[in-house]
N, C-alpha and C positions, 0 to 999 in steps of 0.2 A: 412683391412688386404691385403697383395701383393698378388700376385698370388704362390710365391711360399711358402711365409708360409701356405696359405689355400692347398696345393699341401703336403707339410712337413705334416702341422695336419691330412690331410686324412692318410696318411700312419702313421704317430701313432695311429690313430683311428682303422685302420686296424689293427697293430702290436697286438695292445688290446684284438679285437675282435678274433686274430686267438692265442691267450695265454689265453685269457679265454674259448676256445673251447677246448686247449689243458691239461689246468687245470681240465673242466668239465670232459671230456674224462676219464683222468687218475685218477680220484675218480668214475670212475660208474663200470658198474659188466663188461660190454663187454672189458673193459682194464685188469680185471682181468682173466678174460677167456684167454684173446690174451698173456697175460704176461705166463699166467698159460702153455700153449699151447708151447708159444716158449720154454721155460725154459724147458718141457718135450721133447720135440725134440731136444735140442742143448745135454741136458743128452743120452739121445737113440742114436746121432749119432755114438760117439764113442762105445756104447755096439755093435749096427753092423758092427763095425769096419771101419764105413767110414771118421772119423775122427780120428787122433790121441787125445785121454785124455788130454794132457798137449795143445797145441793146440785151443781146445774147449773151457777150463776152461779161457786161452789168450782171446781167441776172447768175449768170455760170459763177463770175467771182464771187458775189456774194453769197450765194447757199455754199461754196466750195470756203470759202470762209466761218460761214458760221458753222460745214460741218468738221472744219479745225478745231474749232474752239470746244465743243464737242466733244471731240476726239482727245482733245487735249487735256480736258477735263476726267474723262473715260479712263486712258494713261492712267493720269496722277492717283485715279481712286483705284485701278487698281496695283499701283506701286506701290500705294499705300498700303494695301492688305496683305501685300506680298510684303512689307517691312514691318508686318505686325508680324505674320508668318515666322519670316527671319525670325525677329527678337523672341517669338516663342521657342523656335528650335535651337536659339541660341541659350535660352534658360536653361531646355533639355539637356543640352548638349552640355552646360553648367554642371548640370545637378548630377547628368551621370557620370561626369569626371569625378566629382566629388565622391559618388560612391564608386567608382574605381578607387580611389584615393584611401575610401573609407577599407576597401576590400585590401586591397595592399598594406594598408598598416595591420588589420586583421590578420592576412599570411605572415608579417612577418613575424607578429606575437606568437603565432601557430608555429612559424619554426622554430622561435625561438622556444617557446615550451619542447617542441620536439628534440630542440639538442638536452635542455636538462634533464628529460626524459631519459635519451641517452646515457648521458653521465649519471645520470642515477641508475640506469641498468648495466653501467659499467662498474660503478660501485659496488652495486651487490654481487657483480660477479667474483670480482675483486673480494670482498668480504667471505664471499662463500670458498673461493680460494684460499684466504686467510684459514675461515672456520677449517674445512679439508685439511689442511696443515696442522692447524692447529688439535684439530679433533686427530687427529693422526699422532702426533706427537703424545696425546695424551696415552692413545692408548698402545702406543709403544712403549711409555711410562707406566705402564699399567700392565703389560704383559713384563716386561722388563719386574716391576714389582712383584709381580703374580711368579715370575721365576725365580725371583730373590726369597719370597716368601716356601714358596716348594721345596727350596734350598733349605732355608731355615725352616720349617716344620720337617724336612726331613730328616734335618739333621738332630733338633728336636726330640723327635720321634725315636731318634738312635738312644738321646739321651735318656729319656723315658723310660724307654727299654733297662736302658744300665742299669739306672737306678730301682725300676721292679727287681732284674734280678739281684740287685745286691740288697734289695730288700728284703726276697724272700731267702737268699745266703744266710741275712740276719735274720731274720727267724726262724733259720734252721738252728743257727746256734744259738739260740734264745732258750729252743725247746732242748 
């Protein structure tokens, strides 16, 4: 910023500051008093006769006019800042629905990953069931085999047997 825009905004910051004082002022009790006060005095002058009646009632209207205008001026600047207000907090109030919006689509990718999570920890259990079974079977296939083979090496082993002794039979009668 130049120097005289920063020089301009002081003095609207000012203008602000001393319309919202005047704003404040003329809604508390001591403006009612003061209001109260003159208006009883500007009525009494002409009952003592120090003004004329037609006169008074002139001068009363007119500052009671110009202090409408005023007033009315005073109002609209600060309606205005109050509808600056507003449409800021309505931006707010924009931006954070949006990131509400933004959070909710967020939750619902989060549960959705959380069901496939699921179904994949269902799977694997499922799988590991399978395997269990499966791994089971084998080695029931395997003990199953391992008895069949005991079977046959023992029977085997019979056989072995026979045929040493009928080997050494035969070479009895050899010799």
């Amino acid at each position: 910023m130049t120097k005289r825009e920063e020089e301009t905004k002081e003095k609207i910051d000012f203008l602000v500051r001393v319309t919202d004082g005047v704003m404040w002022w003329i809604g508390s009790i001591p403006s009612l008093i003061v209001h109260s006060l003159l208006f009883i005095t500007a009525f009494s002058l002409p009952f003592f006769g120090l003004v004329d009646f037609d006169k008074m009632l002139l001068v009363l209207t007119t500052v009671l006019s110009l202090e409408a205008i005023y007033l009315a001026i005073f109002i609209q600047m600060s309606v205005n800042r109050s509808q600056e207000h507003i449409e800021d907090l309505k931006e707010d109030v924009n931006e954070i629905q949006e990131d509400i919006e933004d959070i909710q689509e967020d939750i619902e990718e989060i549960s959705e990953d959380i069901d496939d999570i699921q179904e994949d920890i269902e799977d694997i259990a499922e799988d590991e069931e399978d395997e269990d079974h499966n791994e089971r079977a084998r080695n029931v296939m395997l003990k199953s085999n391992v008895a069949t083979n005991k079977t046959q090496i023992t029977s085997l082993k019979g056989k072995i047997s026979e045929l040493e002794h009928l080997l050494e039979e035969l070479k009895k009668e050899d010799k």
